[in-house]
C-alpha positions as CSV (number, residue, x, y, z in Angstrom):
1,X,0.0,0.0,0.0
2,X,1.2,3.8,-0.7
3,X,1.2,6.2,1.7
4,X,1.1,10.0,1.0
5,X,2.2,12.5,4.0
6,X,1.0,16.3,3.3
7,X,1.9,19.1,6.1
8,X,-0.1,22.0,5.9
9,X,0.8,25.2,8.1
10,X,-0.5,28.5,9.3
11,X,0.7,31.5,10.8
12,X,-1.8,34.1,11.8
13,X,-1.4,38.0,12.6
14,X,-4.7,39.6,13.8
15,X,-7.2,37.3,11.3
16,X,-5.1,37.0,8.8
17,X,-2.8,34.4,8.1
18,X,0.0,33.2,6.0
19,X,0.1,29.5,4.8
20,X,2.2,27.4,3.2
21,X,1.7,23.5,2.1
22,X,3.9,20.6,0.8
23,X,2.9,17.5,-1.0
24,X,4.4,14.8,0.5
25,X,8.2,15.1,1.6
26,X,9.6,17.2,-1.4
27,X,10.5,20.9,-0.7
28,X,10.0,21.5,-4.6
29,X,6.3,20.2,-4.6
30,X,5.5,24.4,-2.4
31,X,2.4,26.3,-2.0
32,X,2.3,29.2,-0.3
33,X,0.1,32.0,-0.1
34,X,-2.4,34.4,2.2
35,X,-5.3,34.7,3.7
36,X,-8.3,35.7,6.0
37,X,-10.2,33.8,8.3
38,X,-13.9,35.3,9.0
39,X,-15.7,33.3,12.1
40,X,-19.3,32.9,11.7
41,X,-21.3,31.5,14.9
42,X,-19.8,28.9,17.5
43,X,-17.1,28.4,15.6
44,X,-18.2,28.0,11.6
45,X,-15.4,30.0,9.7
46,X,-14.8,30.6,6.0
47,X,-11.4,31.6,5.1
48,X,-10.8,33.2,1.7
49,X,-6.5,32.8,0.6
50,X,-5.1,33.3,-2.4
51,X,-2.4,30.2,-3.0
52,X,0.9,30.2,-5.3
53,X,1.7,26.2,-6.2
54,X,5.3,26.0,-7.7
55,X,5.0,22.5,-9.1
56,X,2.2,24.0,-11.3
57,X,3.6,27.8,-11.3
58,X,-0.5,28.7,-11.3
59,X,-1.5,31.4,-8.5
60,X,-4.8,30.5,-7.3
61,X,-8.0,31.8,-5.2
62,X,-9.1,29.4,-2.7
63,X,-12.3,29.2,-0.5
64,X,-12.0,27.0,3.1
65,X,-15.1,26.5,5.3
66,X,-14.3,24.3,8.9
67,X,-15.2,24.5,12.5
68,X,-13.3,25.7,15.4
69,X,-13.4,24.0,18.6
């Protein structure tokens, strides 16, 4: 069986955030970008970023919804 290990991270200054992600262990396979995260009630957020990928070399809007807990 394969096995795929993503890491995601966040850094966040008053709301807004700065995020970068890797697919799998590869430093050349980089997304990175900014964003905002808007809380709705108990804990429903949307969080609007736009995302540079380097494998691709595309710049990209993304839209995140989640909870908080």
């Amino acid at each position: 069986a394969d096995m795929d290990v993503d890491f995601h991270a966040r850094y966040y200054v008053r709301g807004y955030f700065v995020y970068v992600a890797s697919s799998g262990l590869n430093t050349e396979n980089l997304s990175y970008g900014v964003g905002k995260m808007f809380t709705f009630h108990k804990g429903v957020y949307v969080d609007p970023k736009v995302v540079y990928d380097a494998t691709t070399k595309t710049t990209n809007m993304m839209l995140g919804v989640g909870l908080k807990f």
